[in-house]
N, C-alpha and C positions, 0 to 999 in steps of 0.2 A: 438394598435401598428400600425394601420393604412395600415395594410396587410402588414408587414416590417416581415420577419424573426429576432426572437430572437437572441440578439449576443453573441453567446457562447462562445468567447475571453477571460482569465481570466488572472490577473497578481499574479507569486506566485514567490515571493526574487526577484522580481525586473527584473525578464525574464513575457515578453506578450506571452500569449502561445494563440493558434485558439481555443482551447477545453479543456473543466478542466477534460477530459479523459485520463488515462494514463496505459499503457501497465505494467502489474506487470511483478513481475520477475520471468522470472524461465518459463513462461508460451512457450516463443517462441524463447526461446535459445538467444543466439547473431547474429547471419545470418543476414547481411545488409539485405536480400531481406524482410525476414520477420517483420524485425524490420522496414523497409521502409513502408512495406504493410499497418500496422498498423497506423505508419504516415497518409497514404493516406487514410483506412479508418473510420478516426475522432480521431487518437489519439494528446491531445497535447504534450506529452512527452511518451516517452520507456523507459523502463528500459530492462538492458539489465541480462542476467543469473548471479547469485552471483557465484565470482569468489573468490580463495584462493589462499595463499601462492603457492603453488604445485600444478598440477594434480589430481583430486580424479575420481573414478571409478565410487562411489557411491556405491546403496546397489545393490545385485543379485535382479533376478525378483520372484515372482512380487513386482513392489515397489508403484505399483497403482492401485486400484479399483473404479467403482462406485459402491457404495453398497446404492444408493435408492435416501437419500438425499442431495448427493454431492459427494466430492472424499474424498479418504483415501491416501497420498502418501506418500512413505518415499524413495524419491529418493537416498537420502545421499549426498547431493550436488555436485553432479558430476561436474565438470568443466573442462577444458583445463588448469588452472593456471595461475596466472596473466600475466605475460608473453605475450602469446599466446593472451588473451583475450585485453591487449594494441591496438593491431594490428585492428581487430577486433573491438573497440570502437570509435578509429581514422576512420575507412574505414565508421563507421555509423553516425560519427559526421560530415563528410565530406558532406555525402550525406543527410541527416534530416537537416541540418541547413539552407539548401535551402528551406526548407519549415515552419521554423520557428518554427521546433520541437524538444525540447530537449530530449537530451540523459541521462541519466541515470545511471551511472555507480553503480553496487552491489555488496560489497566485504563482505568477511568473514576472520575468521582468529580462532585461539585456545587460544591465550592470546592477554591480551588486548597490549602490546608493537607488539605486532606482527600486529594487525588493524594496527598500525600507519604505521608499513612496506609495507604493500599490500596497503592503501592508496595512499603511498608516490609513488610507481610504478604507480600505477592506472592514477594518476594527470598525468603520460604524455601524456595520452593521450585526455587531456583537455576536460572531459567528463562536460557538464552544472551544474550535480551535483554525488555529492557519496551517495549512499543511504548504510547505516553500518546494515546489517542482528546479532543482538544480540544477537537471539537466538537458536546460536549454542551453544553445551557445553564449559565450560570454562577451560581448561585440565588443568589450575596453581589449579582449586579447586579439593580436597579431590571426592566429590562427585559428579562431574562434573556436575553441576546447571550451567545453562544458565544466561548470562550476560544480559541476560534481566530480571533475575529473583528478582536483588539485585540490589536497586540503586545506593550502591556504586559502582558493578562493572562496570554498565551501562556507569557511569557519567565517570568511568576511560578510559574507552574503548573512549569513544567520545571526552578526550581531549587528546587521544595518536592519535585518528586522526586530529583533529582542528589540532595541532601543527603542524601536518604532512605536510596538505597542508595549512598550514597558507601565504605560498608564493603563492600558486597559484592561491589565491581567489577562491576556488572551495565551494559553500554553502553543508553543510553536515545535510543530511536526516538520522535520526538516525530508525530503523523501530522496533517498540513497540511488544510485547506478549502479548496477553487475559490472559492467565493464571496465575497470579499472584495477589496480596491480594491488591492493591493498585497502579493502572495502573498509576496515576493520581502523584502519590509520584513519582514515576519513571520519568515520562513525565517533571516532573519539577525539575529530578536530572540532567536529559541529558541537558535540556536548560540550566540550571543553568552554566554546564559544558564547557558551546558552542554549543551545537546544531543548525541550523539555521532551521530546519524543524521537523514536526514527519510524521513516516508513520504508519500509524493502518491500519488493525495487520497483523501479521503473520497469521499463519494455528494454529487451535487448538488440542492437544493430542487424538485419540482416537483408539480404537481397532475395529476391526469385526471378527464374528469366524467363521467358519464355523460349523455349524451346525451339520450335521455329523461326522465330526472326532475330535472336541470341539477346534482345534488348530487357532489360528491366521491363516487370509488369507495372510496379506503379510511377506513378506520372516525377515523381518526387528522387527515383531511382530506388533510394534503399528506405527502409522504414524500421519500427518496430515490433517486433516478435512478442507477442503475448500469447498465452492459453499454454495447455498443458503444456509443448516444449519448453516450457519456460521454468517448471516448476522445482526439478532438482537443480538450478541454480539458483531459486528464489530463497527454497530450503538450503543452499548454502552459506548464501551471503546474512539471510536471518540468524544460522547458526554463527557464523564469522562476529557477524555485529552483536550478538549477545555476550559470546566470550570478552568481548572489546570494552561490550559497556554494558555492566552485570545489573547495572541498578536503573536501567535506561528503559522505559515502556518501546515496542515494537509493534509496529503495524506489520504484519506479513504478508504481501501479495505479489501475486503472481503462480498463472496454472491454478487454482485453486476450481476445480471445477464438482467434487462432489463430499461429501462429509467425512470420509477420511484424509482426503488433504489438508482439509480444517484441522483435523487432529495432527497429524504432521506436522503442522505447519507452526500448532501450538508447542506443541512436544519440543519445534527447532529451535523455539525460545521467540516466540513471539506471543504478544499480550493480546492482541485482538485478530482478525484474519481478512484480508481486502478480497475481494471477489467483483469481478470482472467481463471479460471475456465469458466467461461462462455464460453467462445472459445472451450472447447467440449461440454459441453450441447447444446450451440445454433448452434456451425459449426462455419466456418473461418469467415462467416460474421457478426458474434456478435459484433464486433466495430461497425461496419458502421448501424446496427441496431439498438443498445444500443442509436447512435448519433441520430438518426434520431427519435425514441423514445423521449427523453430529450429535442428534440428541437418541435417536436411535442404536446410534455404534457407543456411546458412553452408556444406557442404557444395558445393552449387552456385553461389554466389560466390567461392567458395576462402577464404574467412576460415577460416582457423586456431583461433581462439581468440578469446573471451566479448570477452576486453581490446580485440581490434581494432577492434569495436563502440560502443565506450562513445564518445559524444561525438562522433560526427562529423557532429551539428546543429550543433557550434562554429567546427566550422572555416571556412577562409574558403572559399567554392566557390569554380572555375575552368570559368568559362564561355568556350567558343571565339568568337571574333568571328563577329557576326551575319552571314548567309550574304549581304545584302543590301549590305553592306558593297562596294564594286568591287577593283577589285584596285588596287597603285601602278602607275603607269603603267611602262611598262618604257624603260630606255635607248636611244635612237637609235642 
């Protein structure tokens, strides 16, 4: 590379972003300050807090742990409600688009007409993209299953929002669940739908007890599993969903906590990389570290460019003949 720094520039639907880094959600609320900070250190897009129909409180505390290998949260998706959160998304698209960083808008909702309703609000504040959180419960089901659980509900949910902003031109990131029999059926019920993006994954189901008095530690019972345990499933279902849908941009998060996961993560077939969790394990500086990381490890493999990354879980390996192998015999 001729002592040139690697260009970490990546193009995902047609927006050029500086970094295929991107701020997941949930991590640092909506706060222009913080969602700027992140901007400046190495994010190429934010996302900003999933936001719903209404106001939620969320769960009592505690609603988060670390218990060793990651976190456990069951916040309950607290928010301000969409509303609230317009203002708010305007005041961060105003300011990140001077630096060529897209926004993100996260919505949720309980039935799938109802996504299209918090979409349709969401669109004024002309966020770069909506990223659709599916795996909340779905309250029109009996036994409230997550719309990520079923790719019928999945695919319904994403064209009550497609329709929604179909005026606005807004591309919609639809964001996938680990837990389910067939990641890959799903990934290709949402695109099928409209989707213009995926994001892998969400947080995965899990409990911790306490030991002494055998109860769940958080208030909520079970929660979400993020940070490293997370990561060779996030790297799986990335890989699942690119096979699924070869022509489909990918968000990849989950675990992503230092700049070879970034590479991984990219290699598994994802277009950009969501980063997390990391931000308490490492401290506030974990962007700007994770960046310097990925630009350092391509650096020292000689990669050039984000692009030479993407996808090379796909290809076919080339492995040398086993050393055990003898040789052919040679000619007389």
């Amino acid at each position: 590379m001729n002592g040139d720094l690697p260009n970490l520039s990546v193009t995902f639907l047609n927006h050029k972003l500086p970094t295929p880094l991107v701020l997941a959600s949930g991590i640092w609320g909506t706060t222009v300050s913080l969602l700027e900070r992140a901007a400046v250190d190495g994010c190429g897009a934010v996302t900003a807090k999933s936001c719903g129909p209404e106001p939620r409180h969320g769960h009592v505390n505690p609603s988060c742990i670390d218990w060793g290998g990651g976190l456990l949260n069951a916040i309950g998706l607290a928010n301000p409600g969409v509303e609230e959160e317009i203002g708010l998304l305007r005041d961060a698209k105003a300011q990140l688009q001077l630096r060529n960083v897209a926004v993100i808008a996260s919505i949720f909702a309980g039935t799938a007409a109802e996504f299209g309703d918090v979409a349709r609000r969401v669109a004024d504040a002309q966020p770069d993209f909506i990223e659709v959180n599916i795996s909340c419960p779905n309250v029109e089901d009996s036994f409230g299953e997550p719309f990520a659980a079923n790719a019928d509900s999945a695919a319904a949910v994403t064209g009550y929002v497609k329709e929604a902003v179909a005026g606005q031109a807004i591309p919609v990131i639809v964001k996938l669940a680990p837990n389910v029999p067939s990641v890959g059926r799903i990934a290709q019920a949402v695109v099928h739908a409209g989707a213009d993006a995926l994001c892998a994954i969400n947080t995965m189901p899990g409990l911790v007890l306490d030991p002494f008095s055998g109860q769940p530690v958080l208030a909520n019972r079970s929660g979400g599993i993020s940070g490293p345990a997370l990561k060779p499933i996030a790297l799986k279902v990335v890989y699942d969903a690119r096979k699924a849908c070869p022509h489909t941009p990918i968000i990849g998060t989950g675990g992503v906590s230092n700049g070879q996961d970034a590479v991984e993560m990219l290699m598994a077939g994802a277009t950009l990389v969501g980063v997390g969790s990391a931000i308490y394990h490492r401290g506030q500086d974990a962007i700007s570290l994770i960046h310097a990381e990925l630009q350092q490890w391509m650096a020292g493999q000689n990669v050039a460019r984000i692009a030479d990354l993407h996808d090379r879980a796909h290809t076919e390996p080339h492995y040398a003949a086993s050393p055990s192998t003898p040789p052919a015999p040679s000619a007389a």
